[in-house]
C-alpha positions in Angstrom: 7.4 17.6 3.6 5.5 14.4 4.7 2.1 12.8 5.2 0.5 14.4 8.2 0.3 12.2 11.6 -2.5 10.7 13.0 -3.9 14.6 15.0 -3.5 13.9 18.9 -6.1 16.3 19.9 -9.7 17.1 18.8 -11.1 20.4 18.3 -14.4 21.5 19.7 -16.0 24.5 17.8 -19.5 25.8 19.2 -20.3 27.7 16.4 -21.5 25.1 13.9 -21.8 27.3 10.8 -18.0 27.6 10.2 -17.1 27.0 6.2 -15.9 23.7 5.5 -17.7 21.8 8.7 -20.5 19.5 8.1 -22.7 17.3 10.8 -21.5 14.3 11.3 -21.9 11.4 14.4 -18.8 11.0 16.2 -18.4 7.7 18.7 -17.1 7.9 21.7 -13.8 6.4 20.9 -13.4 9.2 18.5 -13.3 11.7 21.0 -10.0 12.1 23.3 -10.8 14.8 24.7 -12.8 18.4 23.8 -12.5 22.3 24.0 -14.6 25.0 23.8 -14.3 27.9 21.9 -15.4 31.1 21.6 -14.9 33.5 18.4 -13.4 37.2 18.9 -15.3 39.4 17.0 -15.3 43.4 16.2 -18.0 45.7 16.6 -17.5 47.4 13.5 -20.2 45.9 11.0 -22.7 46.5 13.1 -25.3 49.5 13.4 -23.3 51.0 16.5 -21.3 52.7 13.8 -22.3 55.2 10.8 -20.7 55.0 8.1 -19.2 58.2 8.4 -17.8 57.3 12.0 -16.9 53.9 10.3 -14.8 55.2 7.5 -12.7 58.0 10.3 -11.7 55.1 12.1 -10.9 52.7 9.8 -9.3 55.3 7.4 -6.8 55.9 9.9 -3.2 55.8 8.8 -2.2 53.9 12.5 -5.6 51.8 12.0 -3.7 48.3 10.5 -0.6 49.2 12.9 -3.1 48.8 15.9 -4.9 45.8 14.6 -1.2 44.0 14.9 -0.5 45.4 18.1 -3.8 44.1 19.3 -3.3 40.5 17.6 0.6 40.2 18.9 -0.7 41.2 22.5 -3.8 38.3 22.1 -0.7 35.7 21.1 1.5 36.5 23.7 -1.5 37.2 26.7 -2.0 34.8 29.7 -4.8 36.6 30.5 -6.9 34.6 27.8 -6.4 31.7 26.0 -6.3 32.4 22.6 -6.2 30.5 19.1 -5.1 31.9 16.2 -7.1 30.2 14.0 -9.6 30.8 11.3 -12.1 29.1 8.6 -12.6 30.4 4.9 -12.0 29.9 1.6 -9.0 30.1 -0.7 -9.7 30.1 -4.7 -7.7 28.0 -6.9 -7.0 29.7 -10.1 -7.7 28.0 -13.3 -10.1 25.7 -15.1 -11.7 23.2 -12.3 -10.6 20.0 -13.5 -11.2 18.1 -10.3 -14.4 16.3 -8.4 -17.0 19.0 -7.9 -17.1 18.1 -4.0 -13.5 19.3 -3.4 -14.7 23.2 -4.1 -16.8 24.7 -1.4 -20.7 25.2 -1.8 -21.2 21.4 -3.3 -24.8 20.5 -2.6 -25.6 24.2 -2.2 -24.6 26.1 -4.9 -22.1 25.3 -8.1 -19.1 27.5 -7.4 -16.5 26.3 -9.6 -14.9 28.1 -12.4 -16.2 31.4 -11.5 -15.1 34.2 -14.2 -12.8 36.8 -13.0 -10.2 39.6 -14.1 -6.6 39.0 -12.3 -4.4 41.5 -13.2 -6.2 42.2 -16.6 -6.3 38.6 -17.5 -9.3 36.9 -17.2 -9.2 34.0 -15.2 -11.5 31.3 -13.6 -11.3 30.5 -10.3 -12.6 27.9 -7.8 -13.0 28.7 -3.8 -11.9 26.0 -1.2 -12.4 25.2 1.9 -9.5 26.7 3.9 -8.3 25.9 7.7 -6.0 28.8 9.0 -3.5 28.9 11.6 -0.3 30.3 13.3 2.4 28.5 14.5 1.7 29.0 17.7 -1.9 27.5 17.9 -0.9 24.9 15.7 2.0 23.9 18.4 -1.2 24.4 21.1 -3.0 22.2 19.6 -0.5 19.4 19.3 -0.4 19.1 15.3 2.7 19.4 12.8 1.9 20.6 9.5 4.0 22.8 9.0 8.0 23.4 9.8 9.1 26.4 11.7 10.0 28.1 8.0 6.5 27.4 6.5 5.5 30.3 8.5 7.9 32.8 7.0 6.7 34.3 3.4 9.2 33.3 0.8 7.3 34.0 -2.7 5.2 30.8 -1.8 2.2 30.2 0.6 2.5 26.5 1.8 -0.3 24.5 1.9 -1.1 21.0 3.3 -4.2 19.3 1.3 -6.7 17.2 1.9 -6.6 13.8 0.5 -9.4 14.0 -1.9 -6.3 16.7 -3.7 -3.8 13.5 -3.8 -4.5 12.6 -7.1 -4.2 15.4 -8.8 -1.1 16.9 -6.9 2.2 15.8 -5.6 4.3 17.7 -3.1 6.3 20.5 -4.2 3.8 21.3 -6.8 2.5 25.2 -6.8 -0.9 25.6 -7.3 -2.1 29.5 -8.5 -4.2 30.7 -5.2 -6.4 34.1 -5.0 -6.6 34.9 -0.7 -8.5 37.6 0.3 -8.4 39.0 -3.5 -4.5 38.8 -4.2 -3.0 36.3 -6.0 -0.4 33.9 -5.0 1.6 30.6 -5.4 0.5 28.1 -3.5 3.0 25.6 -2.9 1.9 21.9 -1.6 3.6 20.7 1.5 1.6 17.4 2.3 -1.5 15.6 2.9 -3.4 14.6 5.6 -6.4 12.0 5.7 -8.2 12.5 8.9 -10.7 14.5 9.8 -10.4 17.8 12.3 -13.4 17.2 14.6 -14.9 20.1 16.7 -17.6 18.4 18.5 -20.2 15.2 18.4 -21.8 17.2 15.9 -19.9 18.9 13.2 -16.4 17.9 11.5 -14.2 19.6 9.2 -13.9 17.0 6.1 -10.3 16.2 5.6 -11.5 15.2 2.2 -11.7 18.8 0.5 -10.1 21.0 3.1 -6.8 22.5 2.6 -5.0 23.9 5.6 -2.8 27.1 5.0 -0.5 29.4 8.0 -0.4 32.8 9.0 2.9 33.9 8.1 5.4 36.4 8.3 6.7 38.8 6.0 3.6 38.9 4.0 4.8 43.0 3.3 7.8 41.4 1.8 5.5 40.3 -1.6 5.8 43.2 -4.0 2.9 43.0 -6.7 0.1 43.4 -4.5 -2.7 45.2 -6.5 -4.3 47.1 -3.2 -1.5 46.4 -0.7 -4.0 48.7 1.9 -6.6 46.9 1.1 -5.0 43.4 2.1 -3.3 44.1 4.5 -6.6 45.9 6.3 -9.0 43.0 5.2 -6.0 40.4 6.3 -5.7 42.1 10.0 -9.3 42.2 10.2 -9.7 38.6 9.6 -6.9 37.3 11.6 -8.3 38.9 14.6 -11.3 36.8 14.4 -10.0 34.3 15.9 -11.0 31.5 19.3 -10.2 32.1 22.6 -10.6 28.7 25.1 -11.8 28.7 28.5 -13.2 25.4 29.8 -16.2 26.6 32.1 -19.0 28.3 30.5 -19.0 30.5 33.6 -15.9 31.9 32.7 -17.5 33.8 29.9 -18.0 37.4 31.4 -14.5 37.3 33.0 -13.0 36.4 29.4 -15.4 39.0 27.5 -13.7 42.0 30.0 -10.2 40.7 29.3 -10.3 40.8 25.9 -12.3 44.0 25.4 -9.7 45.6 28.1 -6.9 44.7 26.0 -9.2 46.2 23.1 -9.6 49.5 24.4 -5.7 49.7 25.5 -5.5 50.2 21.7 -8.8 51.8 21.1 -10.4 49.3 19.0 -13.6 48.1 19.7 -13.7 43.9 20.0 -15.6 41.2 22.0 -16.2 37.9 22.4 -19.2 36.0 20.9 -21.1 33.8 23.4 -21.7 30.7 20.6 -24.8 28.3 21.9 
């Protein structure tokens, strides 16, 4: 692909404690302009379910079948504003060979080359901080990462890395991934130097983040080891997402909308107030 473009519009995060953001002062003539969001969440962790009720409803053959219903009816709403869009991590498999402050938890915790079994083999692996979008937010937000076909599963999950990866990789280079406990090929698609910044006081470090899509066709890949399993965890996660609405009075009349389009498919979500 190419080098990533200088990002056109800055992202405003209230919840500070997403992976891969650190504080940071931001001038003035850094900001062009701000949003606001605030993260979907389910209900489902929590103590208003027993296990037992948790496991009926989850357990449920239709269960993932909703939880795409409910995210393709959040993407194609104009009833809310919503942002497909999600921090983690993604593990890169194999022996860390790179700066310790490109894996995530540096000046916490020493993460790197954790000792796993993949497939039978045993394997290190490496977690990284991960930005995660679909093409839609990603349009939205006035970025190009990725081309229209990134977002289509092929045998290879695209990802655009941070620069602090440029020495060690070049594009078109695969790196072996783990997401959400499967294994993949990564494939690089580009770099990008500057930071994503969500407010004046947190930024996502374009250093050590990598950005990956939301793509289609992911039931296309054939050697999953617990296809339920992903595919559950995957919906799950994807629905904990950002909706934006630019008064913070607008947060009851946002909350209803998205629970009502919740309970249209039974499922119990709602949006988190942030700060």
């Amino acid at each position: 692909m190419y080098k990533l473009k200088k990002i056109p519009l800055l992202l405003s995060v209230l919840l500070l404690s997403l992976q891969g953001c650190s504080r940071n002062e931001v001038t003035a003539s850094d900001m062009q302009g701000t949003k606001t969001f605030y993260q979907v969440v389910d209900n489902y962790n929590t103590d208003k379910y027993t296990q037992k009720e948790l496991a009926q409803i989850t357990g449920s053959d239709s269960f993932i079948d909703t939880l795409q219903k409910f995210n393709a009816e959040m993407n194609s709403t104009d009833t809310v504003d919503f942002y497909d869009m999600k921090y983690e991590t993604v593990a890169f498999i194999g022996k860390w060979d790179k700066p310790k402050d490109l894996a995530n938890g540096y000046g916490h915790k020493d993460l790197t080359d954790q000792k796993v079994t993949i497939k039978g083999k045993n394997e290190y692996i490496t977690p990284v901080d991960a930005f995660i979008l679909n093409k839609k937010t990603m349009e939205k937000l006035g970025l190009d990462y990725f081309s229209e076909q990134d977002f289509i599963y092929n045998g290879e999950f695209p990802m655009v890395l941070g620069s602090g990866f440029e020495e060690y990789y070049n594009i078109g280079d695969t790196i072996p991934i783990e997401y959400l406990r499967e294994n993949f090929n990564g494939k690089v698609v580009g770099f990008y130097d500057k930071d994503l910044v969500f407010d004046e006081f947190s930024h996502c470090d374009s250093y050590s983040t990598i950005i990956i899509p939301y793509m289609d066709n992911l039931e296309s890949k054939d050697d999953y080891e617990n296809r339920k399993e992903f595919f559950y965890t995957y919906n799950i996660f994807r629905n904990s997402a950002y909706i934006y609405f630019p008064n913070t009075l607008d947060y009851e009349k946002n909350k209803d909308a998205v629970e009502k389009i919740a309970q249209k498919y039974n499922l119990d979500y709602t949006v988190l107030r942030g700060y």
